[in-house]
N, C-alpha and C positions, 0 to 999 in steps of 0.2 A: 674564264676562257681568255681567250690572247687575244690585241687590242687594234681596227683598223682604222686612218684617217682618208677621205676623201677629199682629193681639192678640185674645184671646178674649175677651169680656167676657159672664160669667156671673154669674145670679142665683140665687139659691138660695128656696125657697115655703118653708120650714122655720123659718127666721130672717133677718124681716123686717131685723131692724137691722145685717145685714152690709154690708161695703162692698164696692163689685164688684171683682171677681178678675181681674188679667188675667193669662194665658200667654200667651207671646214666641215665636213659632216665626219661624226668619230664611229667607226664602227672596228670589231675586234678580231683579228687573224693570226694563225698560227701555223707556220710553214709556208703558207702561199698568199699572194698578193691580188688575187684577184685579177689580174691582168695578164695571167697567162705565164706570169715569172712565176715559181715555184723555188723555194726558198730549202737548202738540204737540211733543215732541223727543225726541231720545236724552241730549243736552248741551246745553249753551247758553254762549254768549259775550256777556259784557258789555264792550262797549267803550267804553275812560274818557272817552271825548267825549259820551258818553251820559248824560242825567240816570234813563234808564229805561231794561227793555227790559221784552215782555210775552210772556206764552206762555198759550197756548189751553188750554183746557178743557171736556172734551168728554163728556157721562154717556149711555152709550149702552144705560143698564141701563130697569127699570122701577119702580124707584125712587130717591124724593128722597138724597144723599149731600151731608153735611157735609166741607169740604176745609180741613185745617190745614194750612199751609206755613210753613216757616222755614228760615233759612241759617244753618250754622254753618261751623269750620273743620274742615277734612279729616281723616277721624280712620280709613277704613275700607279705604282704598287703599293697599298696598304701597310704599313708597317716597314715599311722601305726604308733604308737610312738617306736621309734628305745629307748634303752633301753642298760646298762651294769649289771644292779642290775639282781640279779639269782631270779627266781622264787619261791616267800615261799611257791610253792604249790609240791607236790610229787606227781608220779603213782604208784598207788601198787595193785597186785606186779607187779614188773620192767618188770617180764618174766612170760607167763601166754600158758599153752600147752594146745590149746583145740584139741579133737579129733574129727573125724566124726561126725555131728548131734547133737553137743554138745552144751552148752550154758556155758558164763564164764562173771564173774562181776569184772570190772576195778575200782577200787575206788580211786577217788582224793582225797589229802589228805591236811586239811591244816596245815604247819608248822610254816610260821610265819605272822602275817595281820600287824603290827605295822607300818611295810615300805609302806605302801599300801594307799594312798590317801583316806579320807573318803569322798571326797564328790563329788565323779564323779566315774567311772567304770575304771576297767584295766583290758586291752584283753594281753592275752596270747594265745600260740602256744600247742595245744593237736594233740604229734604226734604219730600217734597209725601204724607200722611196720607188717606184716608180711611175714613168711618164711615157707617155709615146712619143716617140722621135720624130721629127718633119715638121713643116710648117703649119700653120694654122689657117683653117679658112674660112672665107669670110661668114656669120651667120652657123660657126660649127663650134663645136666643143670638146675641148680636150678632159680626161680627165685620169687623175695620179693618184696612187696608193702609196699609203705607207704601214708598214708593218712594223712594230718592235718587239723584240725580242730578249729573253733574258741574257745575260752574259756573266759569268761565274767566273770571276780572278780566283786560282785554287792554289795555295800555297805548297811547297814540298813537307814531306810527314806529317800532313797534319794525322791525329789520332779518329780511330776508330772508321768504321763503314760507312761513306755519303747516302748509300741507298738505305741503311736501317737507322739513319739519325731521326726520322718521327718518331720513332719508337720511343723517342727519351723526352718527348716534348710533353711542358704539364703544363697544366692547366688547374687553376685557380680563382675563385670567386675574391674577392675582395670590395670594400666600399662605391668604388668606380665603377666595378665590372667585373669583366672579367682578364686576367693576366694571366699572359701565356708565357711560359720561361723555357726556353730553346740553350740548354748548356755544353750543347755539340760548336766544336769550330763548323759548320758547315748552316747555313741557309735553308731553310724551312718550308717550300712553298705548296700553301695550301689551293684547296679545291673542293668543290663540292660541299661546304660548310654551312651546315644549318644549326641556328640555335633553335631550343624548342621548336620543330619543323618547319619554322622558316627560313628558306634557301637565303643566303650571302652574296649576293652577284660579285663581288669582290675581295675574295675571302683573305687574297694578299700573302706577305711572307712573315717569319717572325727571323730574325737577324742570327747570327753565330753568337755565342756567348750573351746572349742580350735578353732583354724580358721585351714584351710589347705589352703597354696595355687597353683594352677597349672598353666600349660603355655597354657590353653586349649583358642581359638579364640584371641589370640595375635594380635591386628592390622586387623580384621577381622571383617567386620560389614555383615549382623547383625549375631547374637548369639544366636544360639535357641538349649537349653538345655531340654532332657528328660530322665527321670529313673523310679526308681522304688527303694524301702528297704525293707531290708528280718528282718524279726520279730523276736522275742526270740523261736517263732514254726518252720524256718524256710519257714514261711510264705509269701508272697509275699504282697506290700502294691499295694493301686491303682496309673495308673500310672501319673506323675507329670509329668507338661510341662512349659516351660518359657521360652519368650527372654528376651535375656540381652541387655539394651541400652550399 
């Protein structure tokens, strides 16, 4: 499921000159923030003929909330490609104050495609923050949401249909485990994944062109794999079953 942080930002009446404190608690969301901001996706795809794209924002609270967004590379997803290169994509603007009942548009932006693989997809990290606006008072607590979200760099022609690319995904026992080989230019991501009927709470992506491999039924016979992959709507596919010799 999609992933939430919580920070706590506390003041303390005793001593004035502390600086504020936050606690981390991580909890997981998808489309909305909990705070009343409502977020217009699950995912999102940027496609490289695109100089832009935009996504809605929506405060459904009774109060003003400050939104920090920014993009980075994928660091929180299973099977994720880990990455140092900075993202040529930008959020604008950075800082964006919707009030009461208000709506506001996030626009990604692209700065540079050259670094960017043309013939497969690159996921990124769309981390969209918010806070309540106003001052803080004495003896109270604020507190901020963050959400992230996938983000889909999508090249032009790439081949074949993004929503029927599970359909081509295998799966394979080996020494290790088990190895999943994804030979679609297109991003994988699973859901609902249990090996032998135990659920996966993180069941992750498996990359375009790429294998992933895991330590899932190690020495373990037999091997009875089931999922499910969520679509570019955020859609659910039908669900897939296998044993592995």
């Amino acid at each position: 499921m999609p992933a939430r942080h919580l920070y706590f930002i506390m003041t303390n009446t005793w001593n004035r000159l502390a600086l504020l404190i936050f606690a981390v608690l991580s909890l997981l969301v998808a489309g909305e923030l909990r705070a009343g901001v409502v977020v217009g996706g699950t995912r999102f795809i940027f496609p490289a003929d695109r100089e832009s794209i935009s996504i809605l924002l929506t405060n459904t609270s009774q109060e003003s909330w400050l939104i920090n967004s920014k993009i980075n590379r994928p660091t929180r997803w299973a099977g994720g490609e880990a990455s140092t290169v900075p993202a040529p994509l930008l959020a604008a603007p950075p800082l964006i104050l919707l009030k009461p009942g208000t709506t506001g548009t996030l626009r990604l932006l692209r700065t540079e495609s050259d670094i960017l693989p043309v013939d497969r997809e690159t996921l990124f990290e769309l981390s969209i923050a918010s806070v309540p606006s106003g001052k803080v008072e004495n003896q109270s607590v604020k507190v901020a949401m963050r959400s992230v979200f996938k983000l889909f760099w999508r090249p032009e022609g790439l081949p074949g249909d993004p929503l029927e690319a599970y359909q081509q995904l295998r799966w394979t026992r080996n020494s290790q485990g088990v190895q999943l080989t994804n030979p679609t230019p297109y991003y994988i991501n699973l859901i609902q994944l249990s090996v032998n009927g135990k659920a996966l709470s993180n069941a992750g992506v498996v990359p375009p062109k790429s294998q992933r491999q895991t330590s899932w039924c190690q020495a373990i016979a037999p091997c009875h794999v089931a999922w499910r992959a969520i679509n570019d709507y955020g859609g659910l596919s039908a669900k897939k079953e296998q044993n592995l010799p």
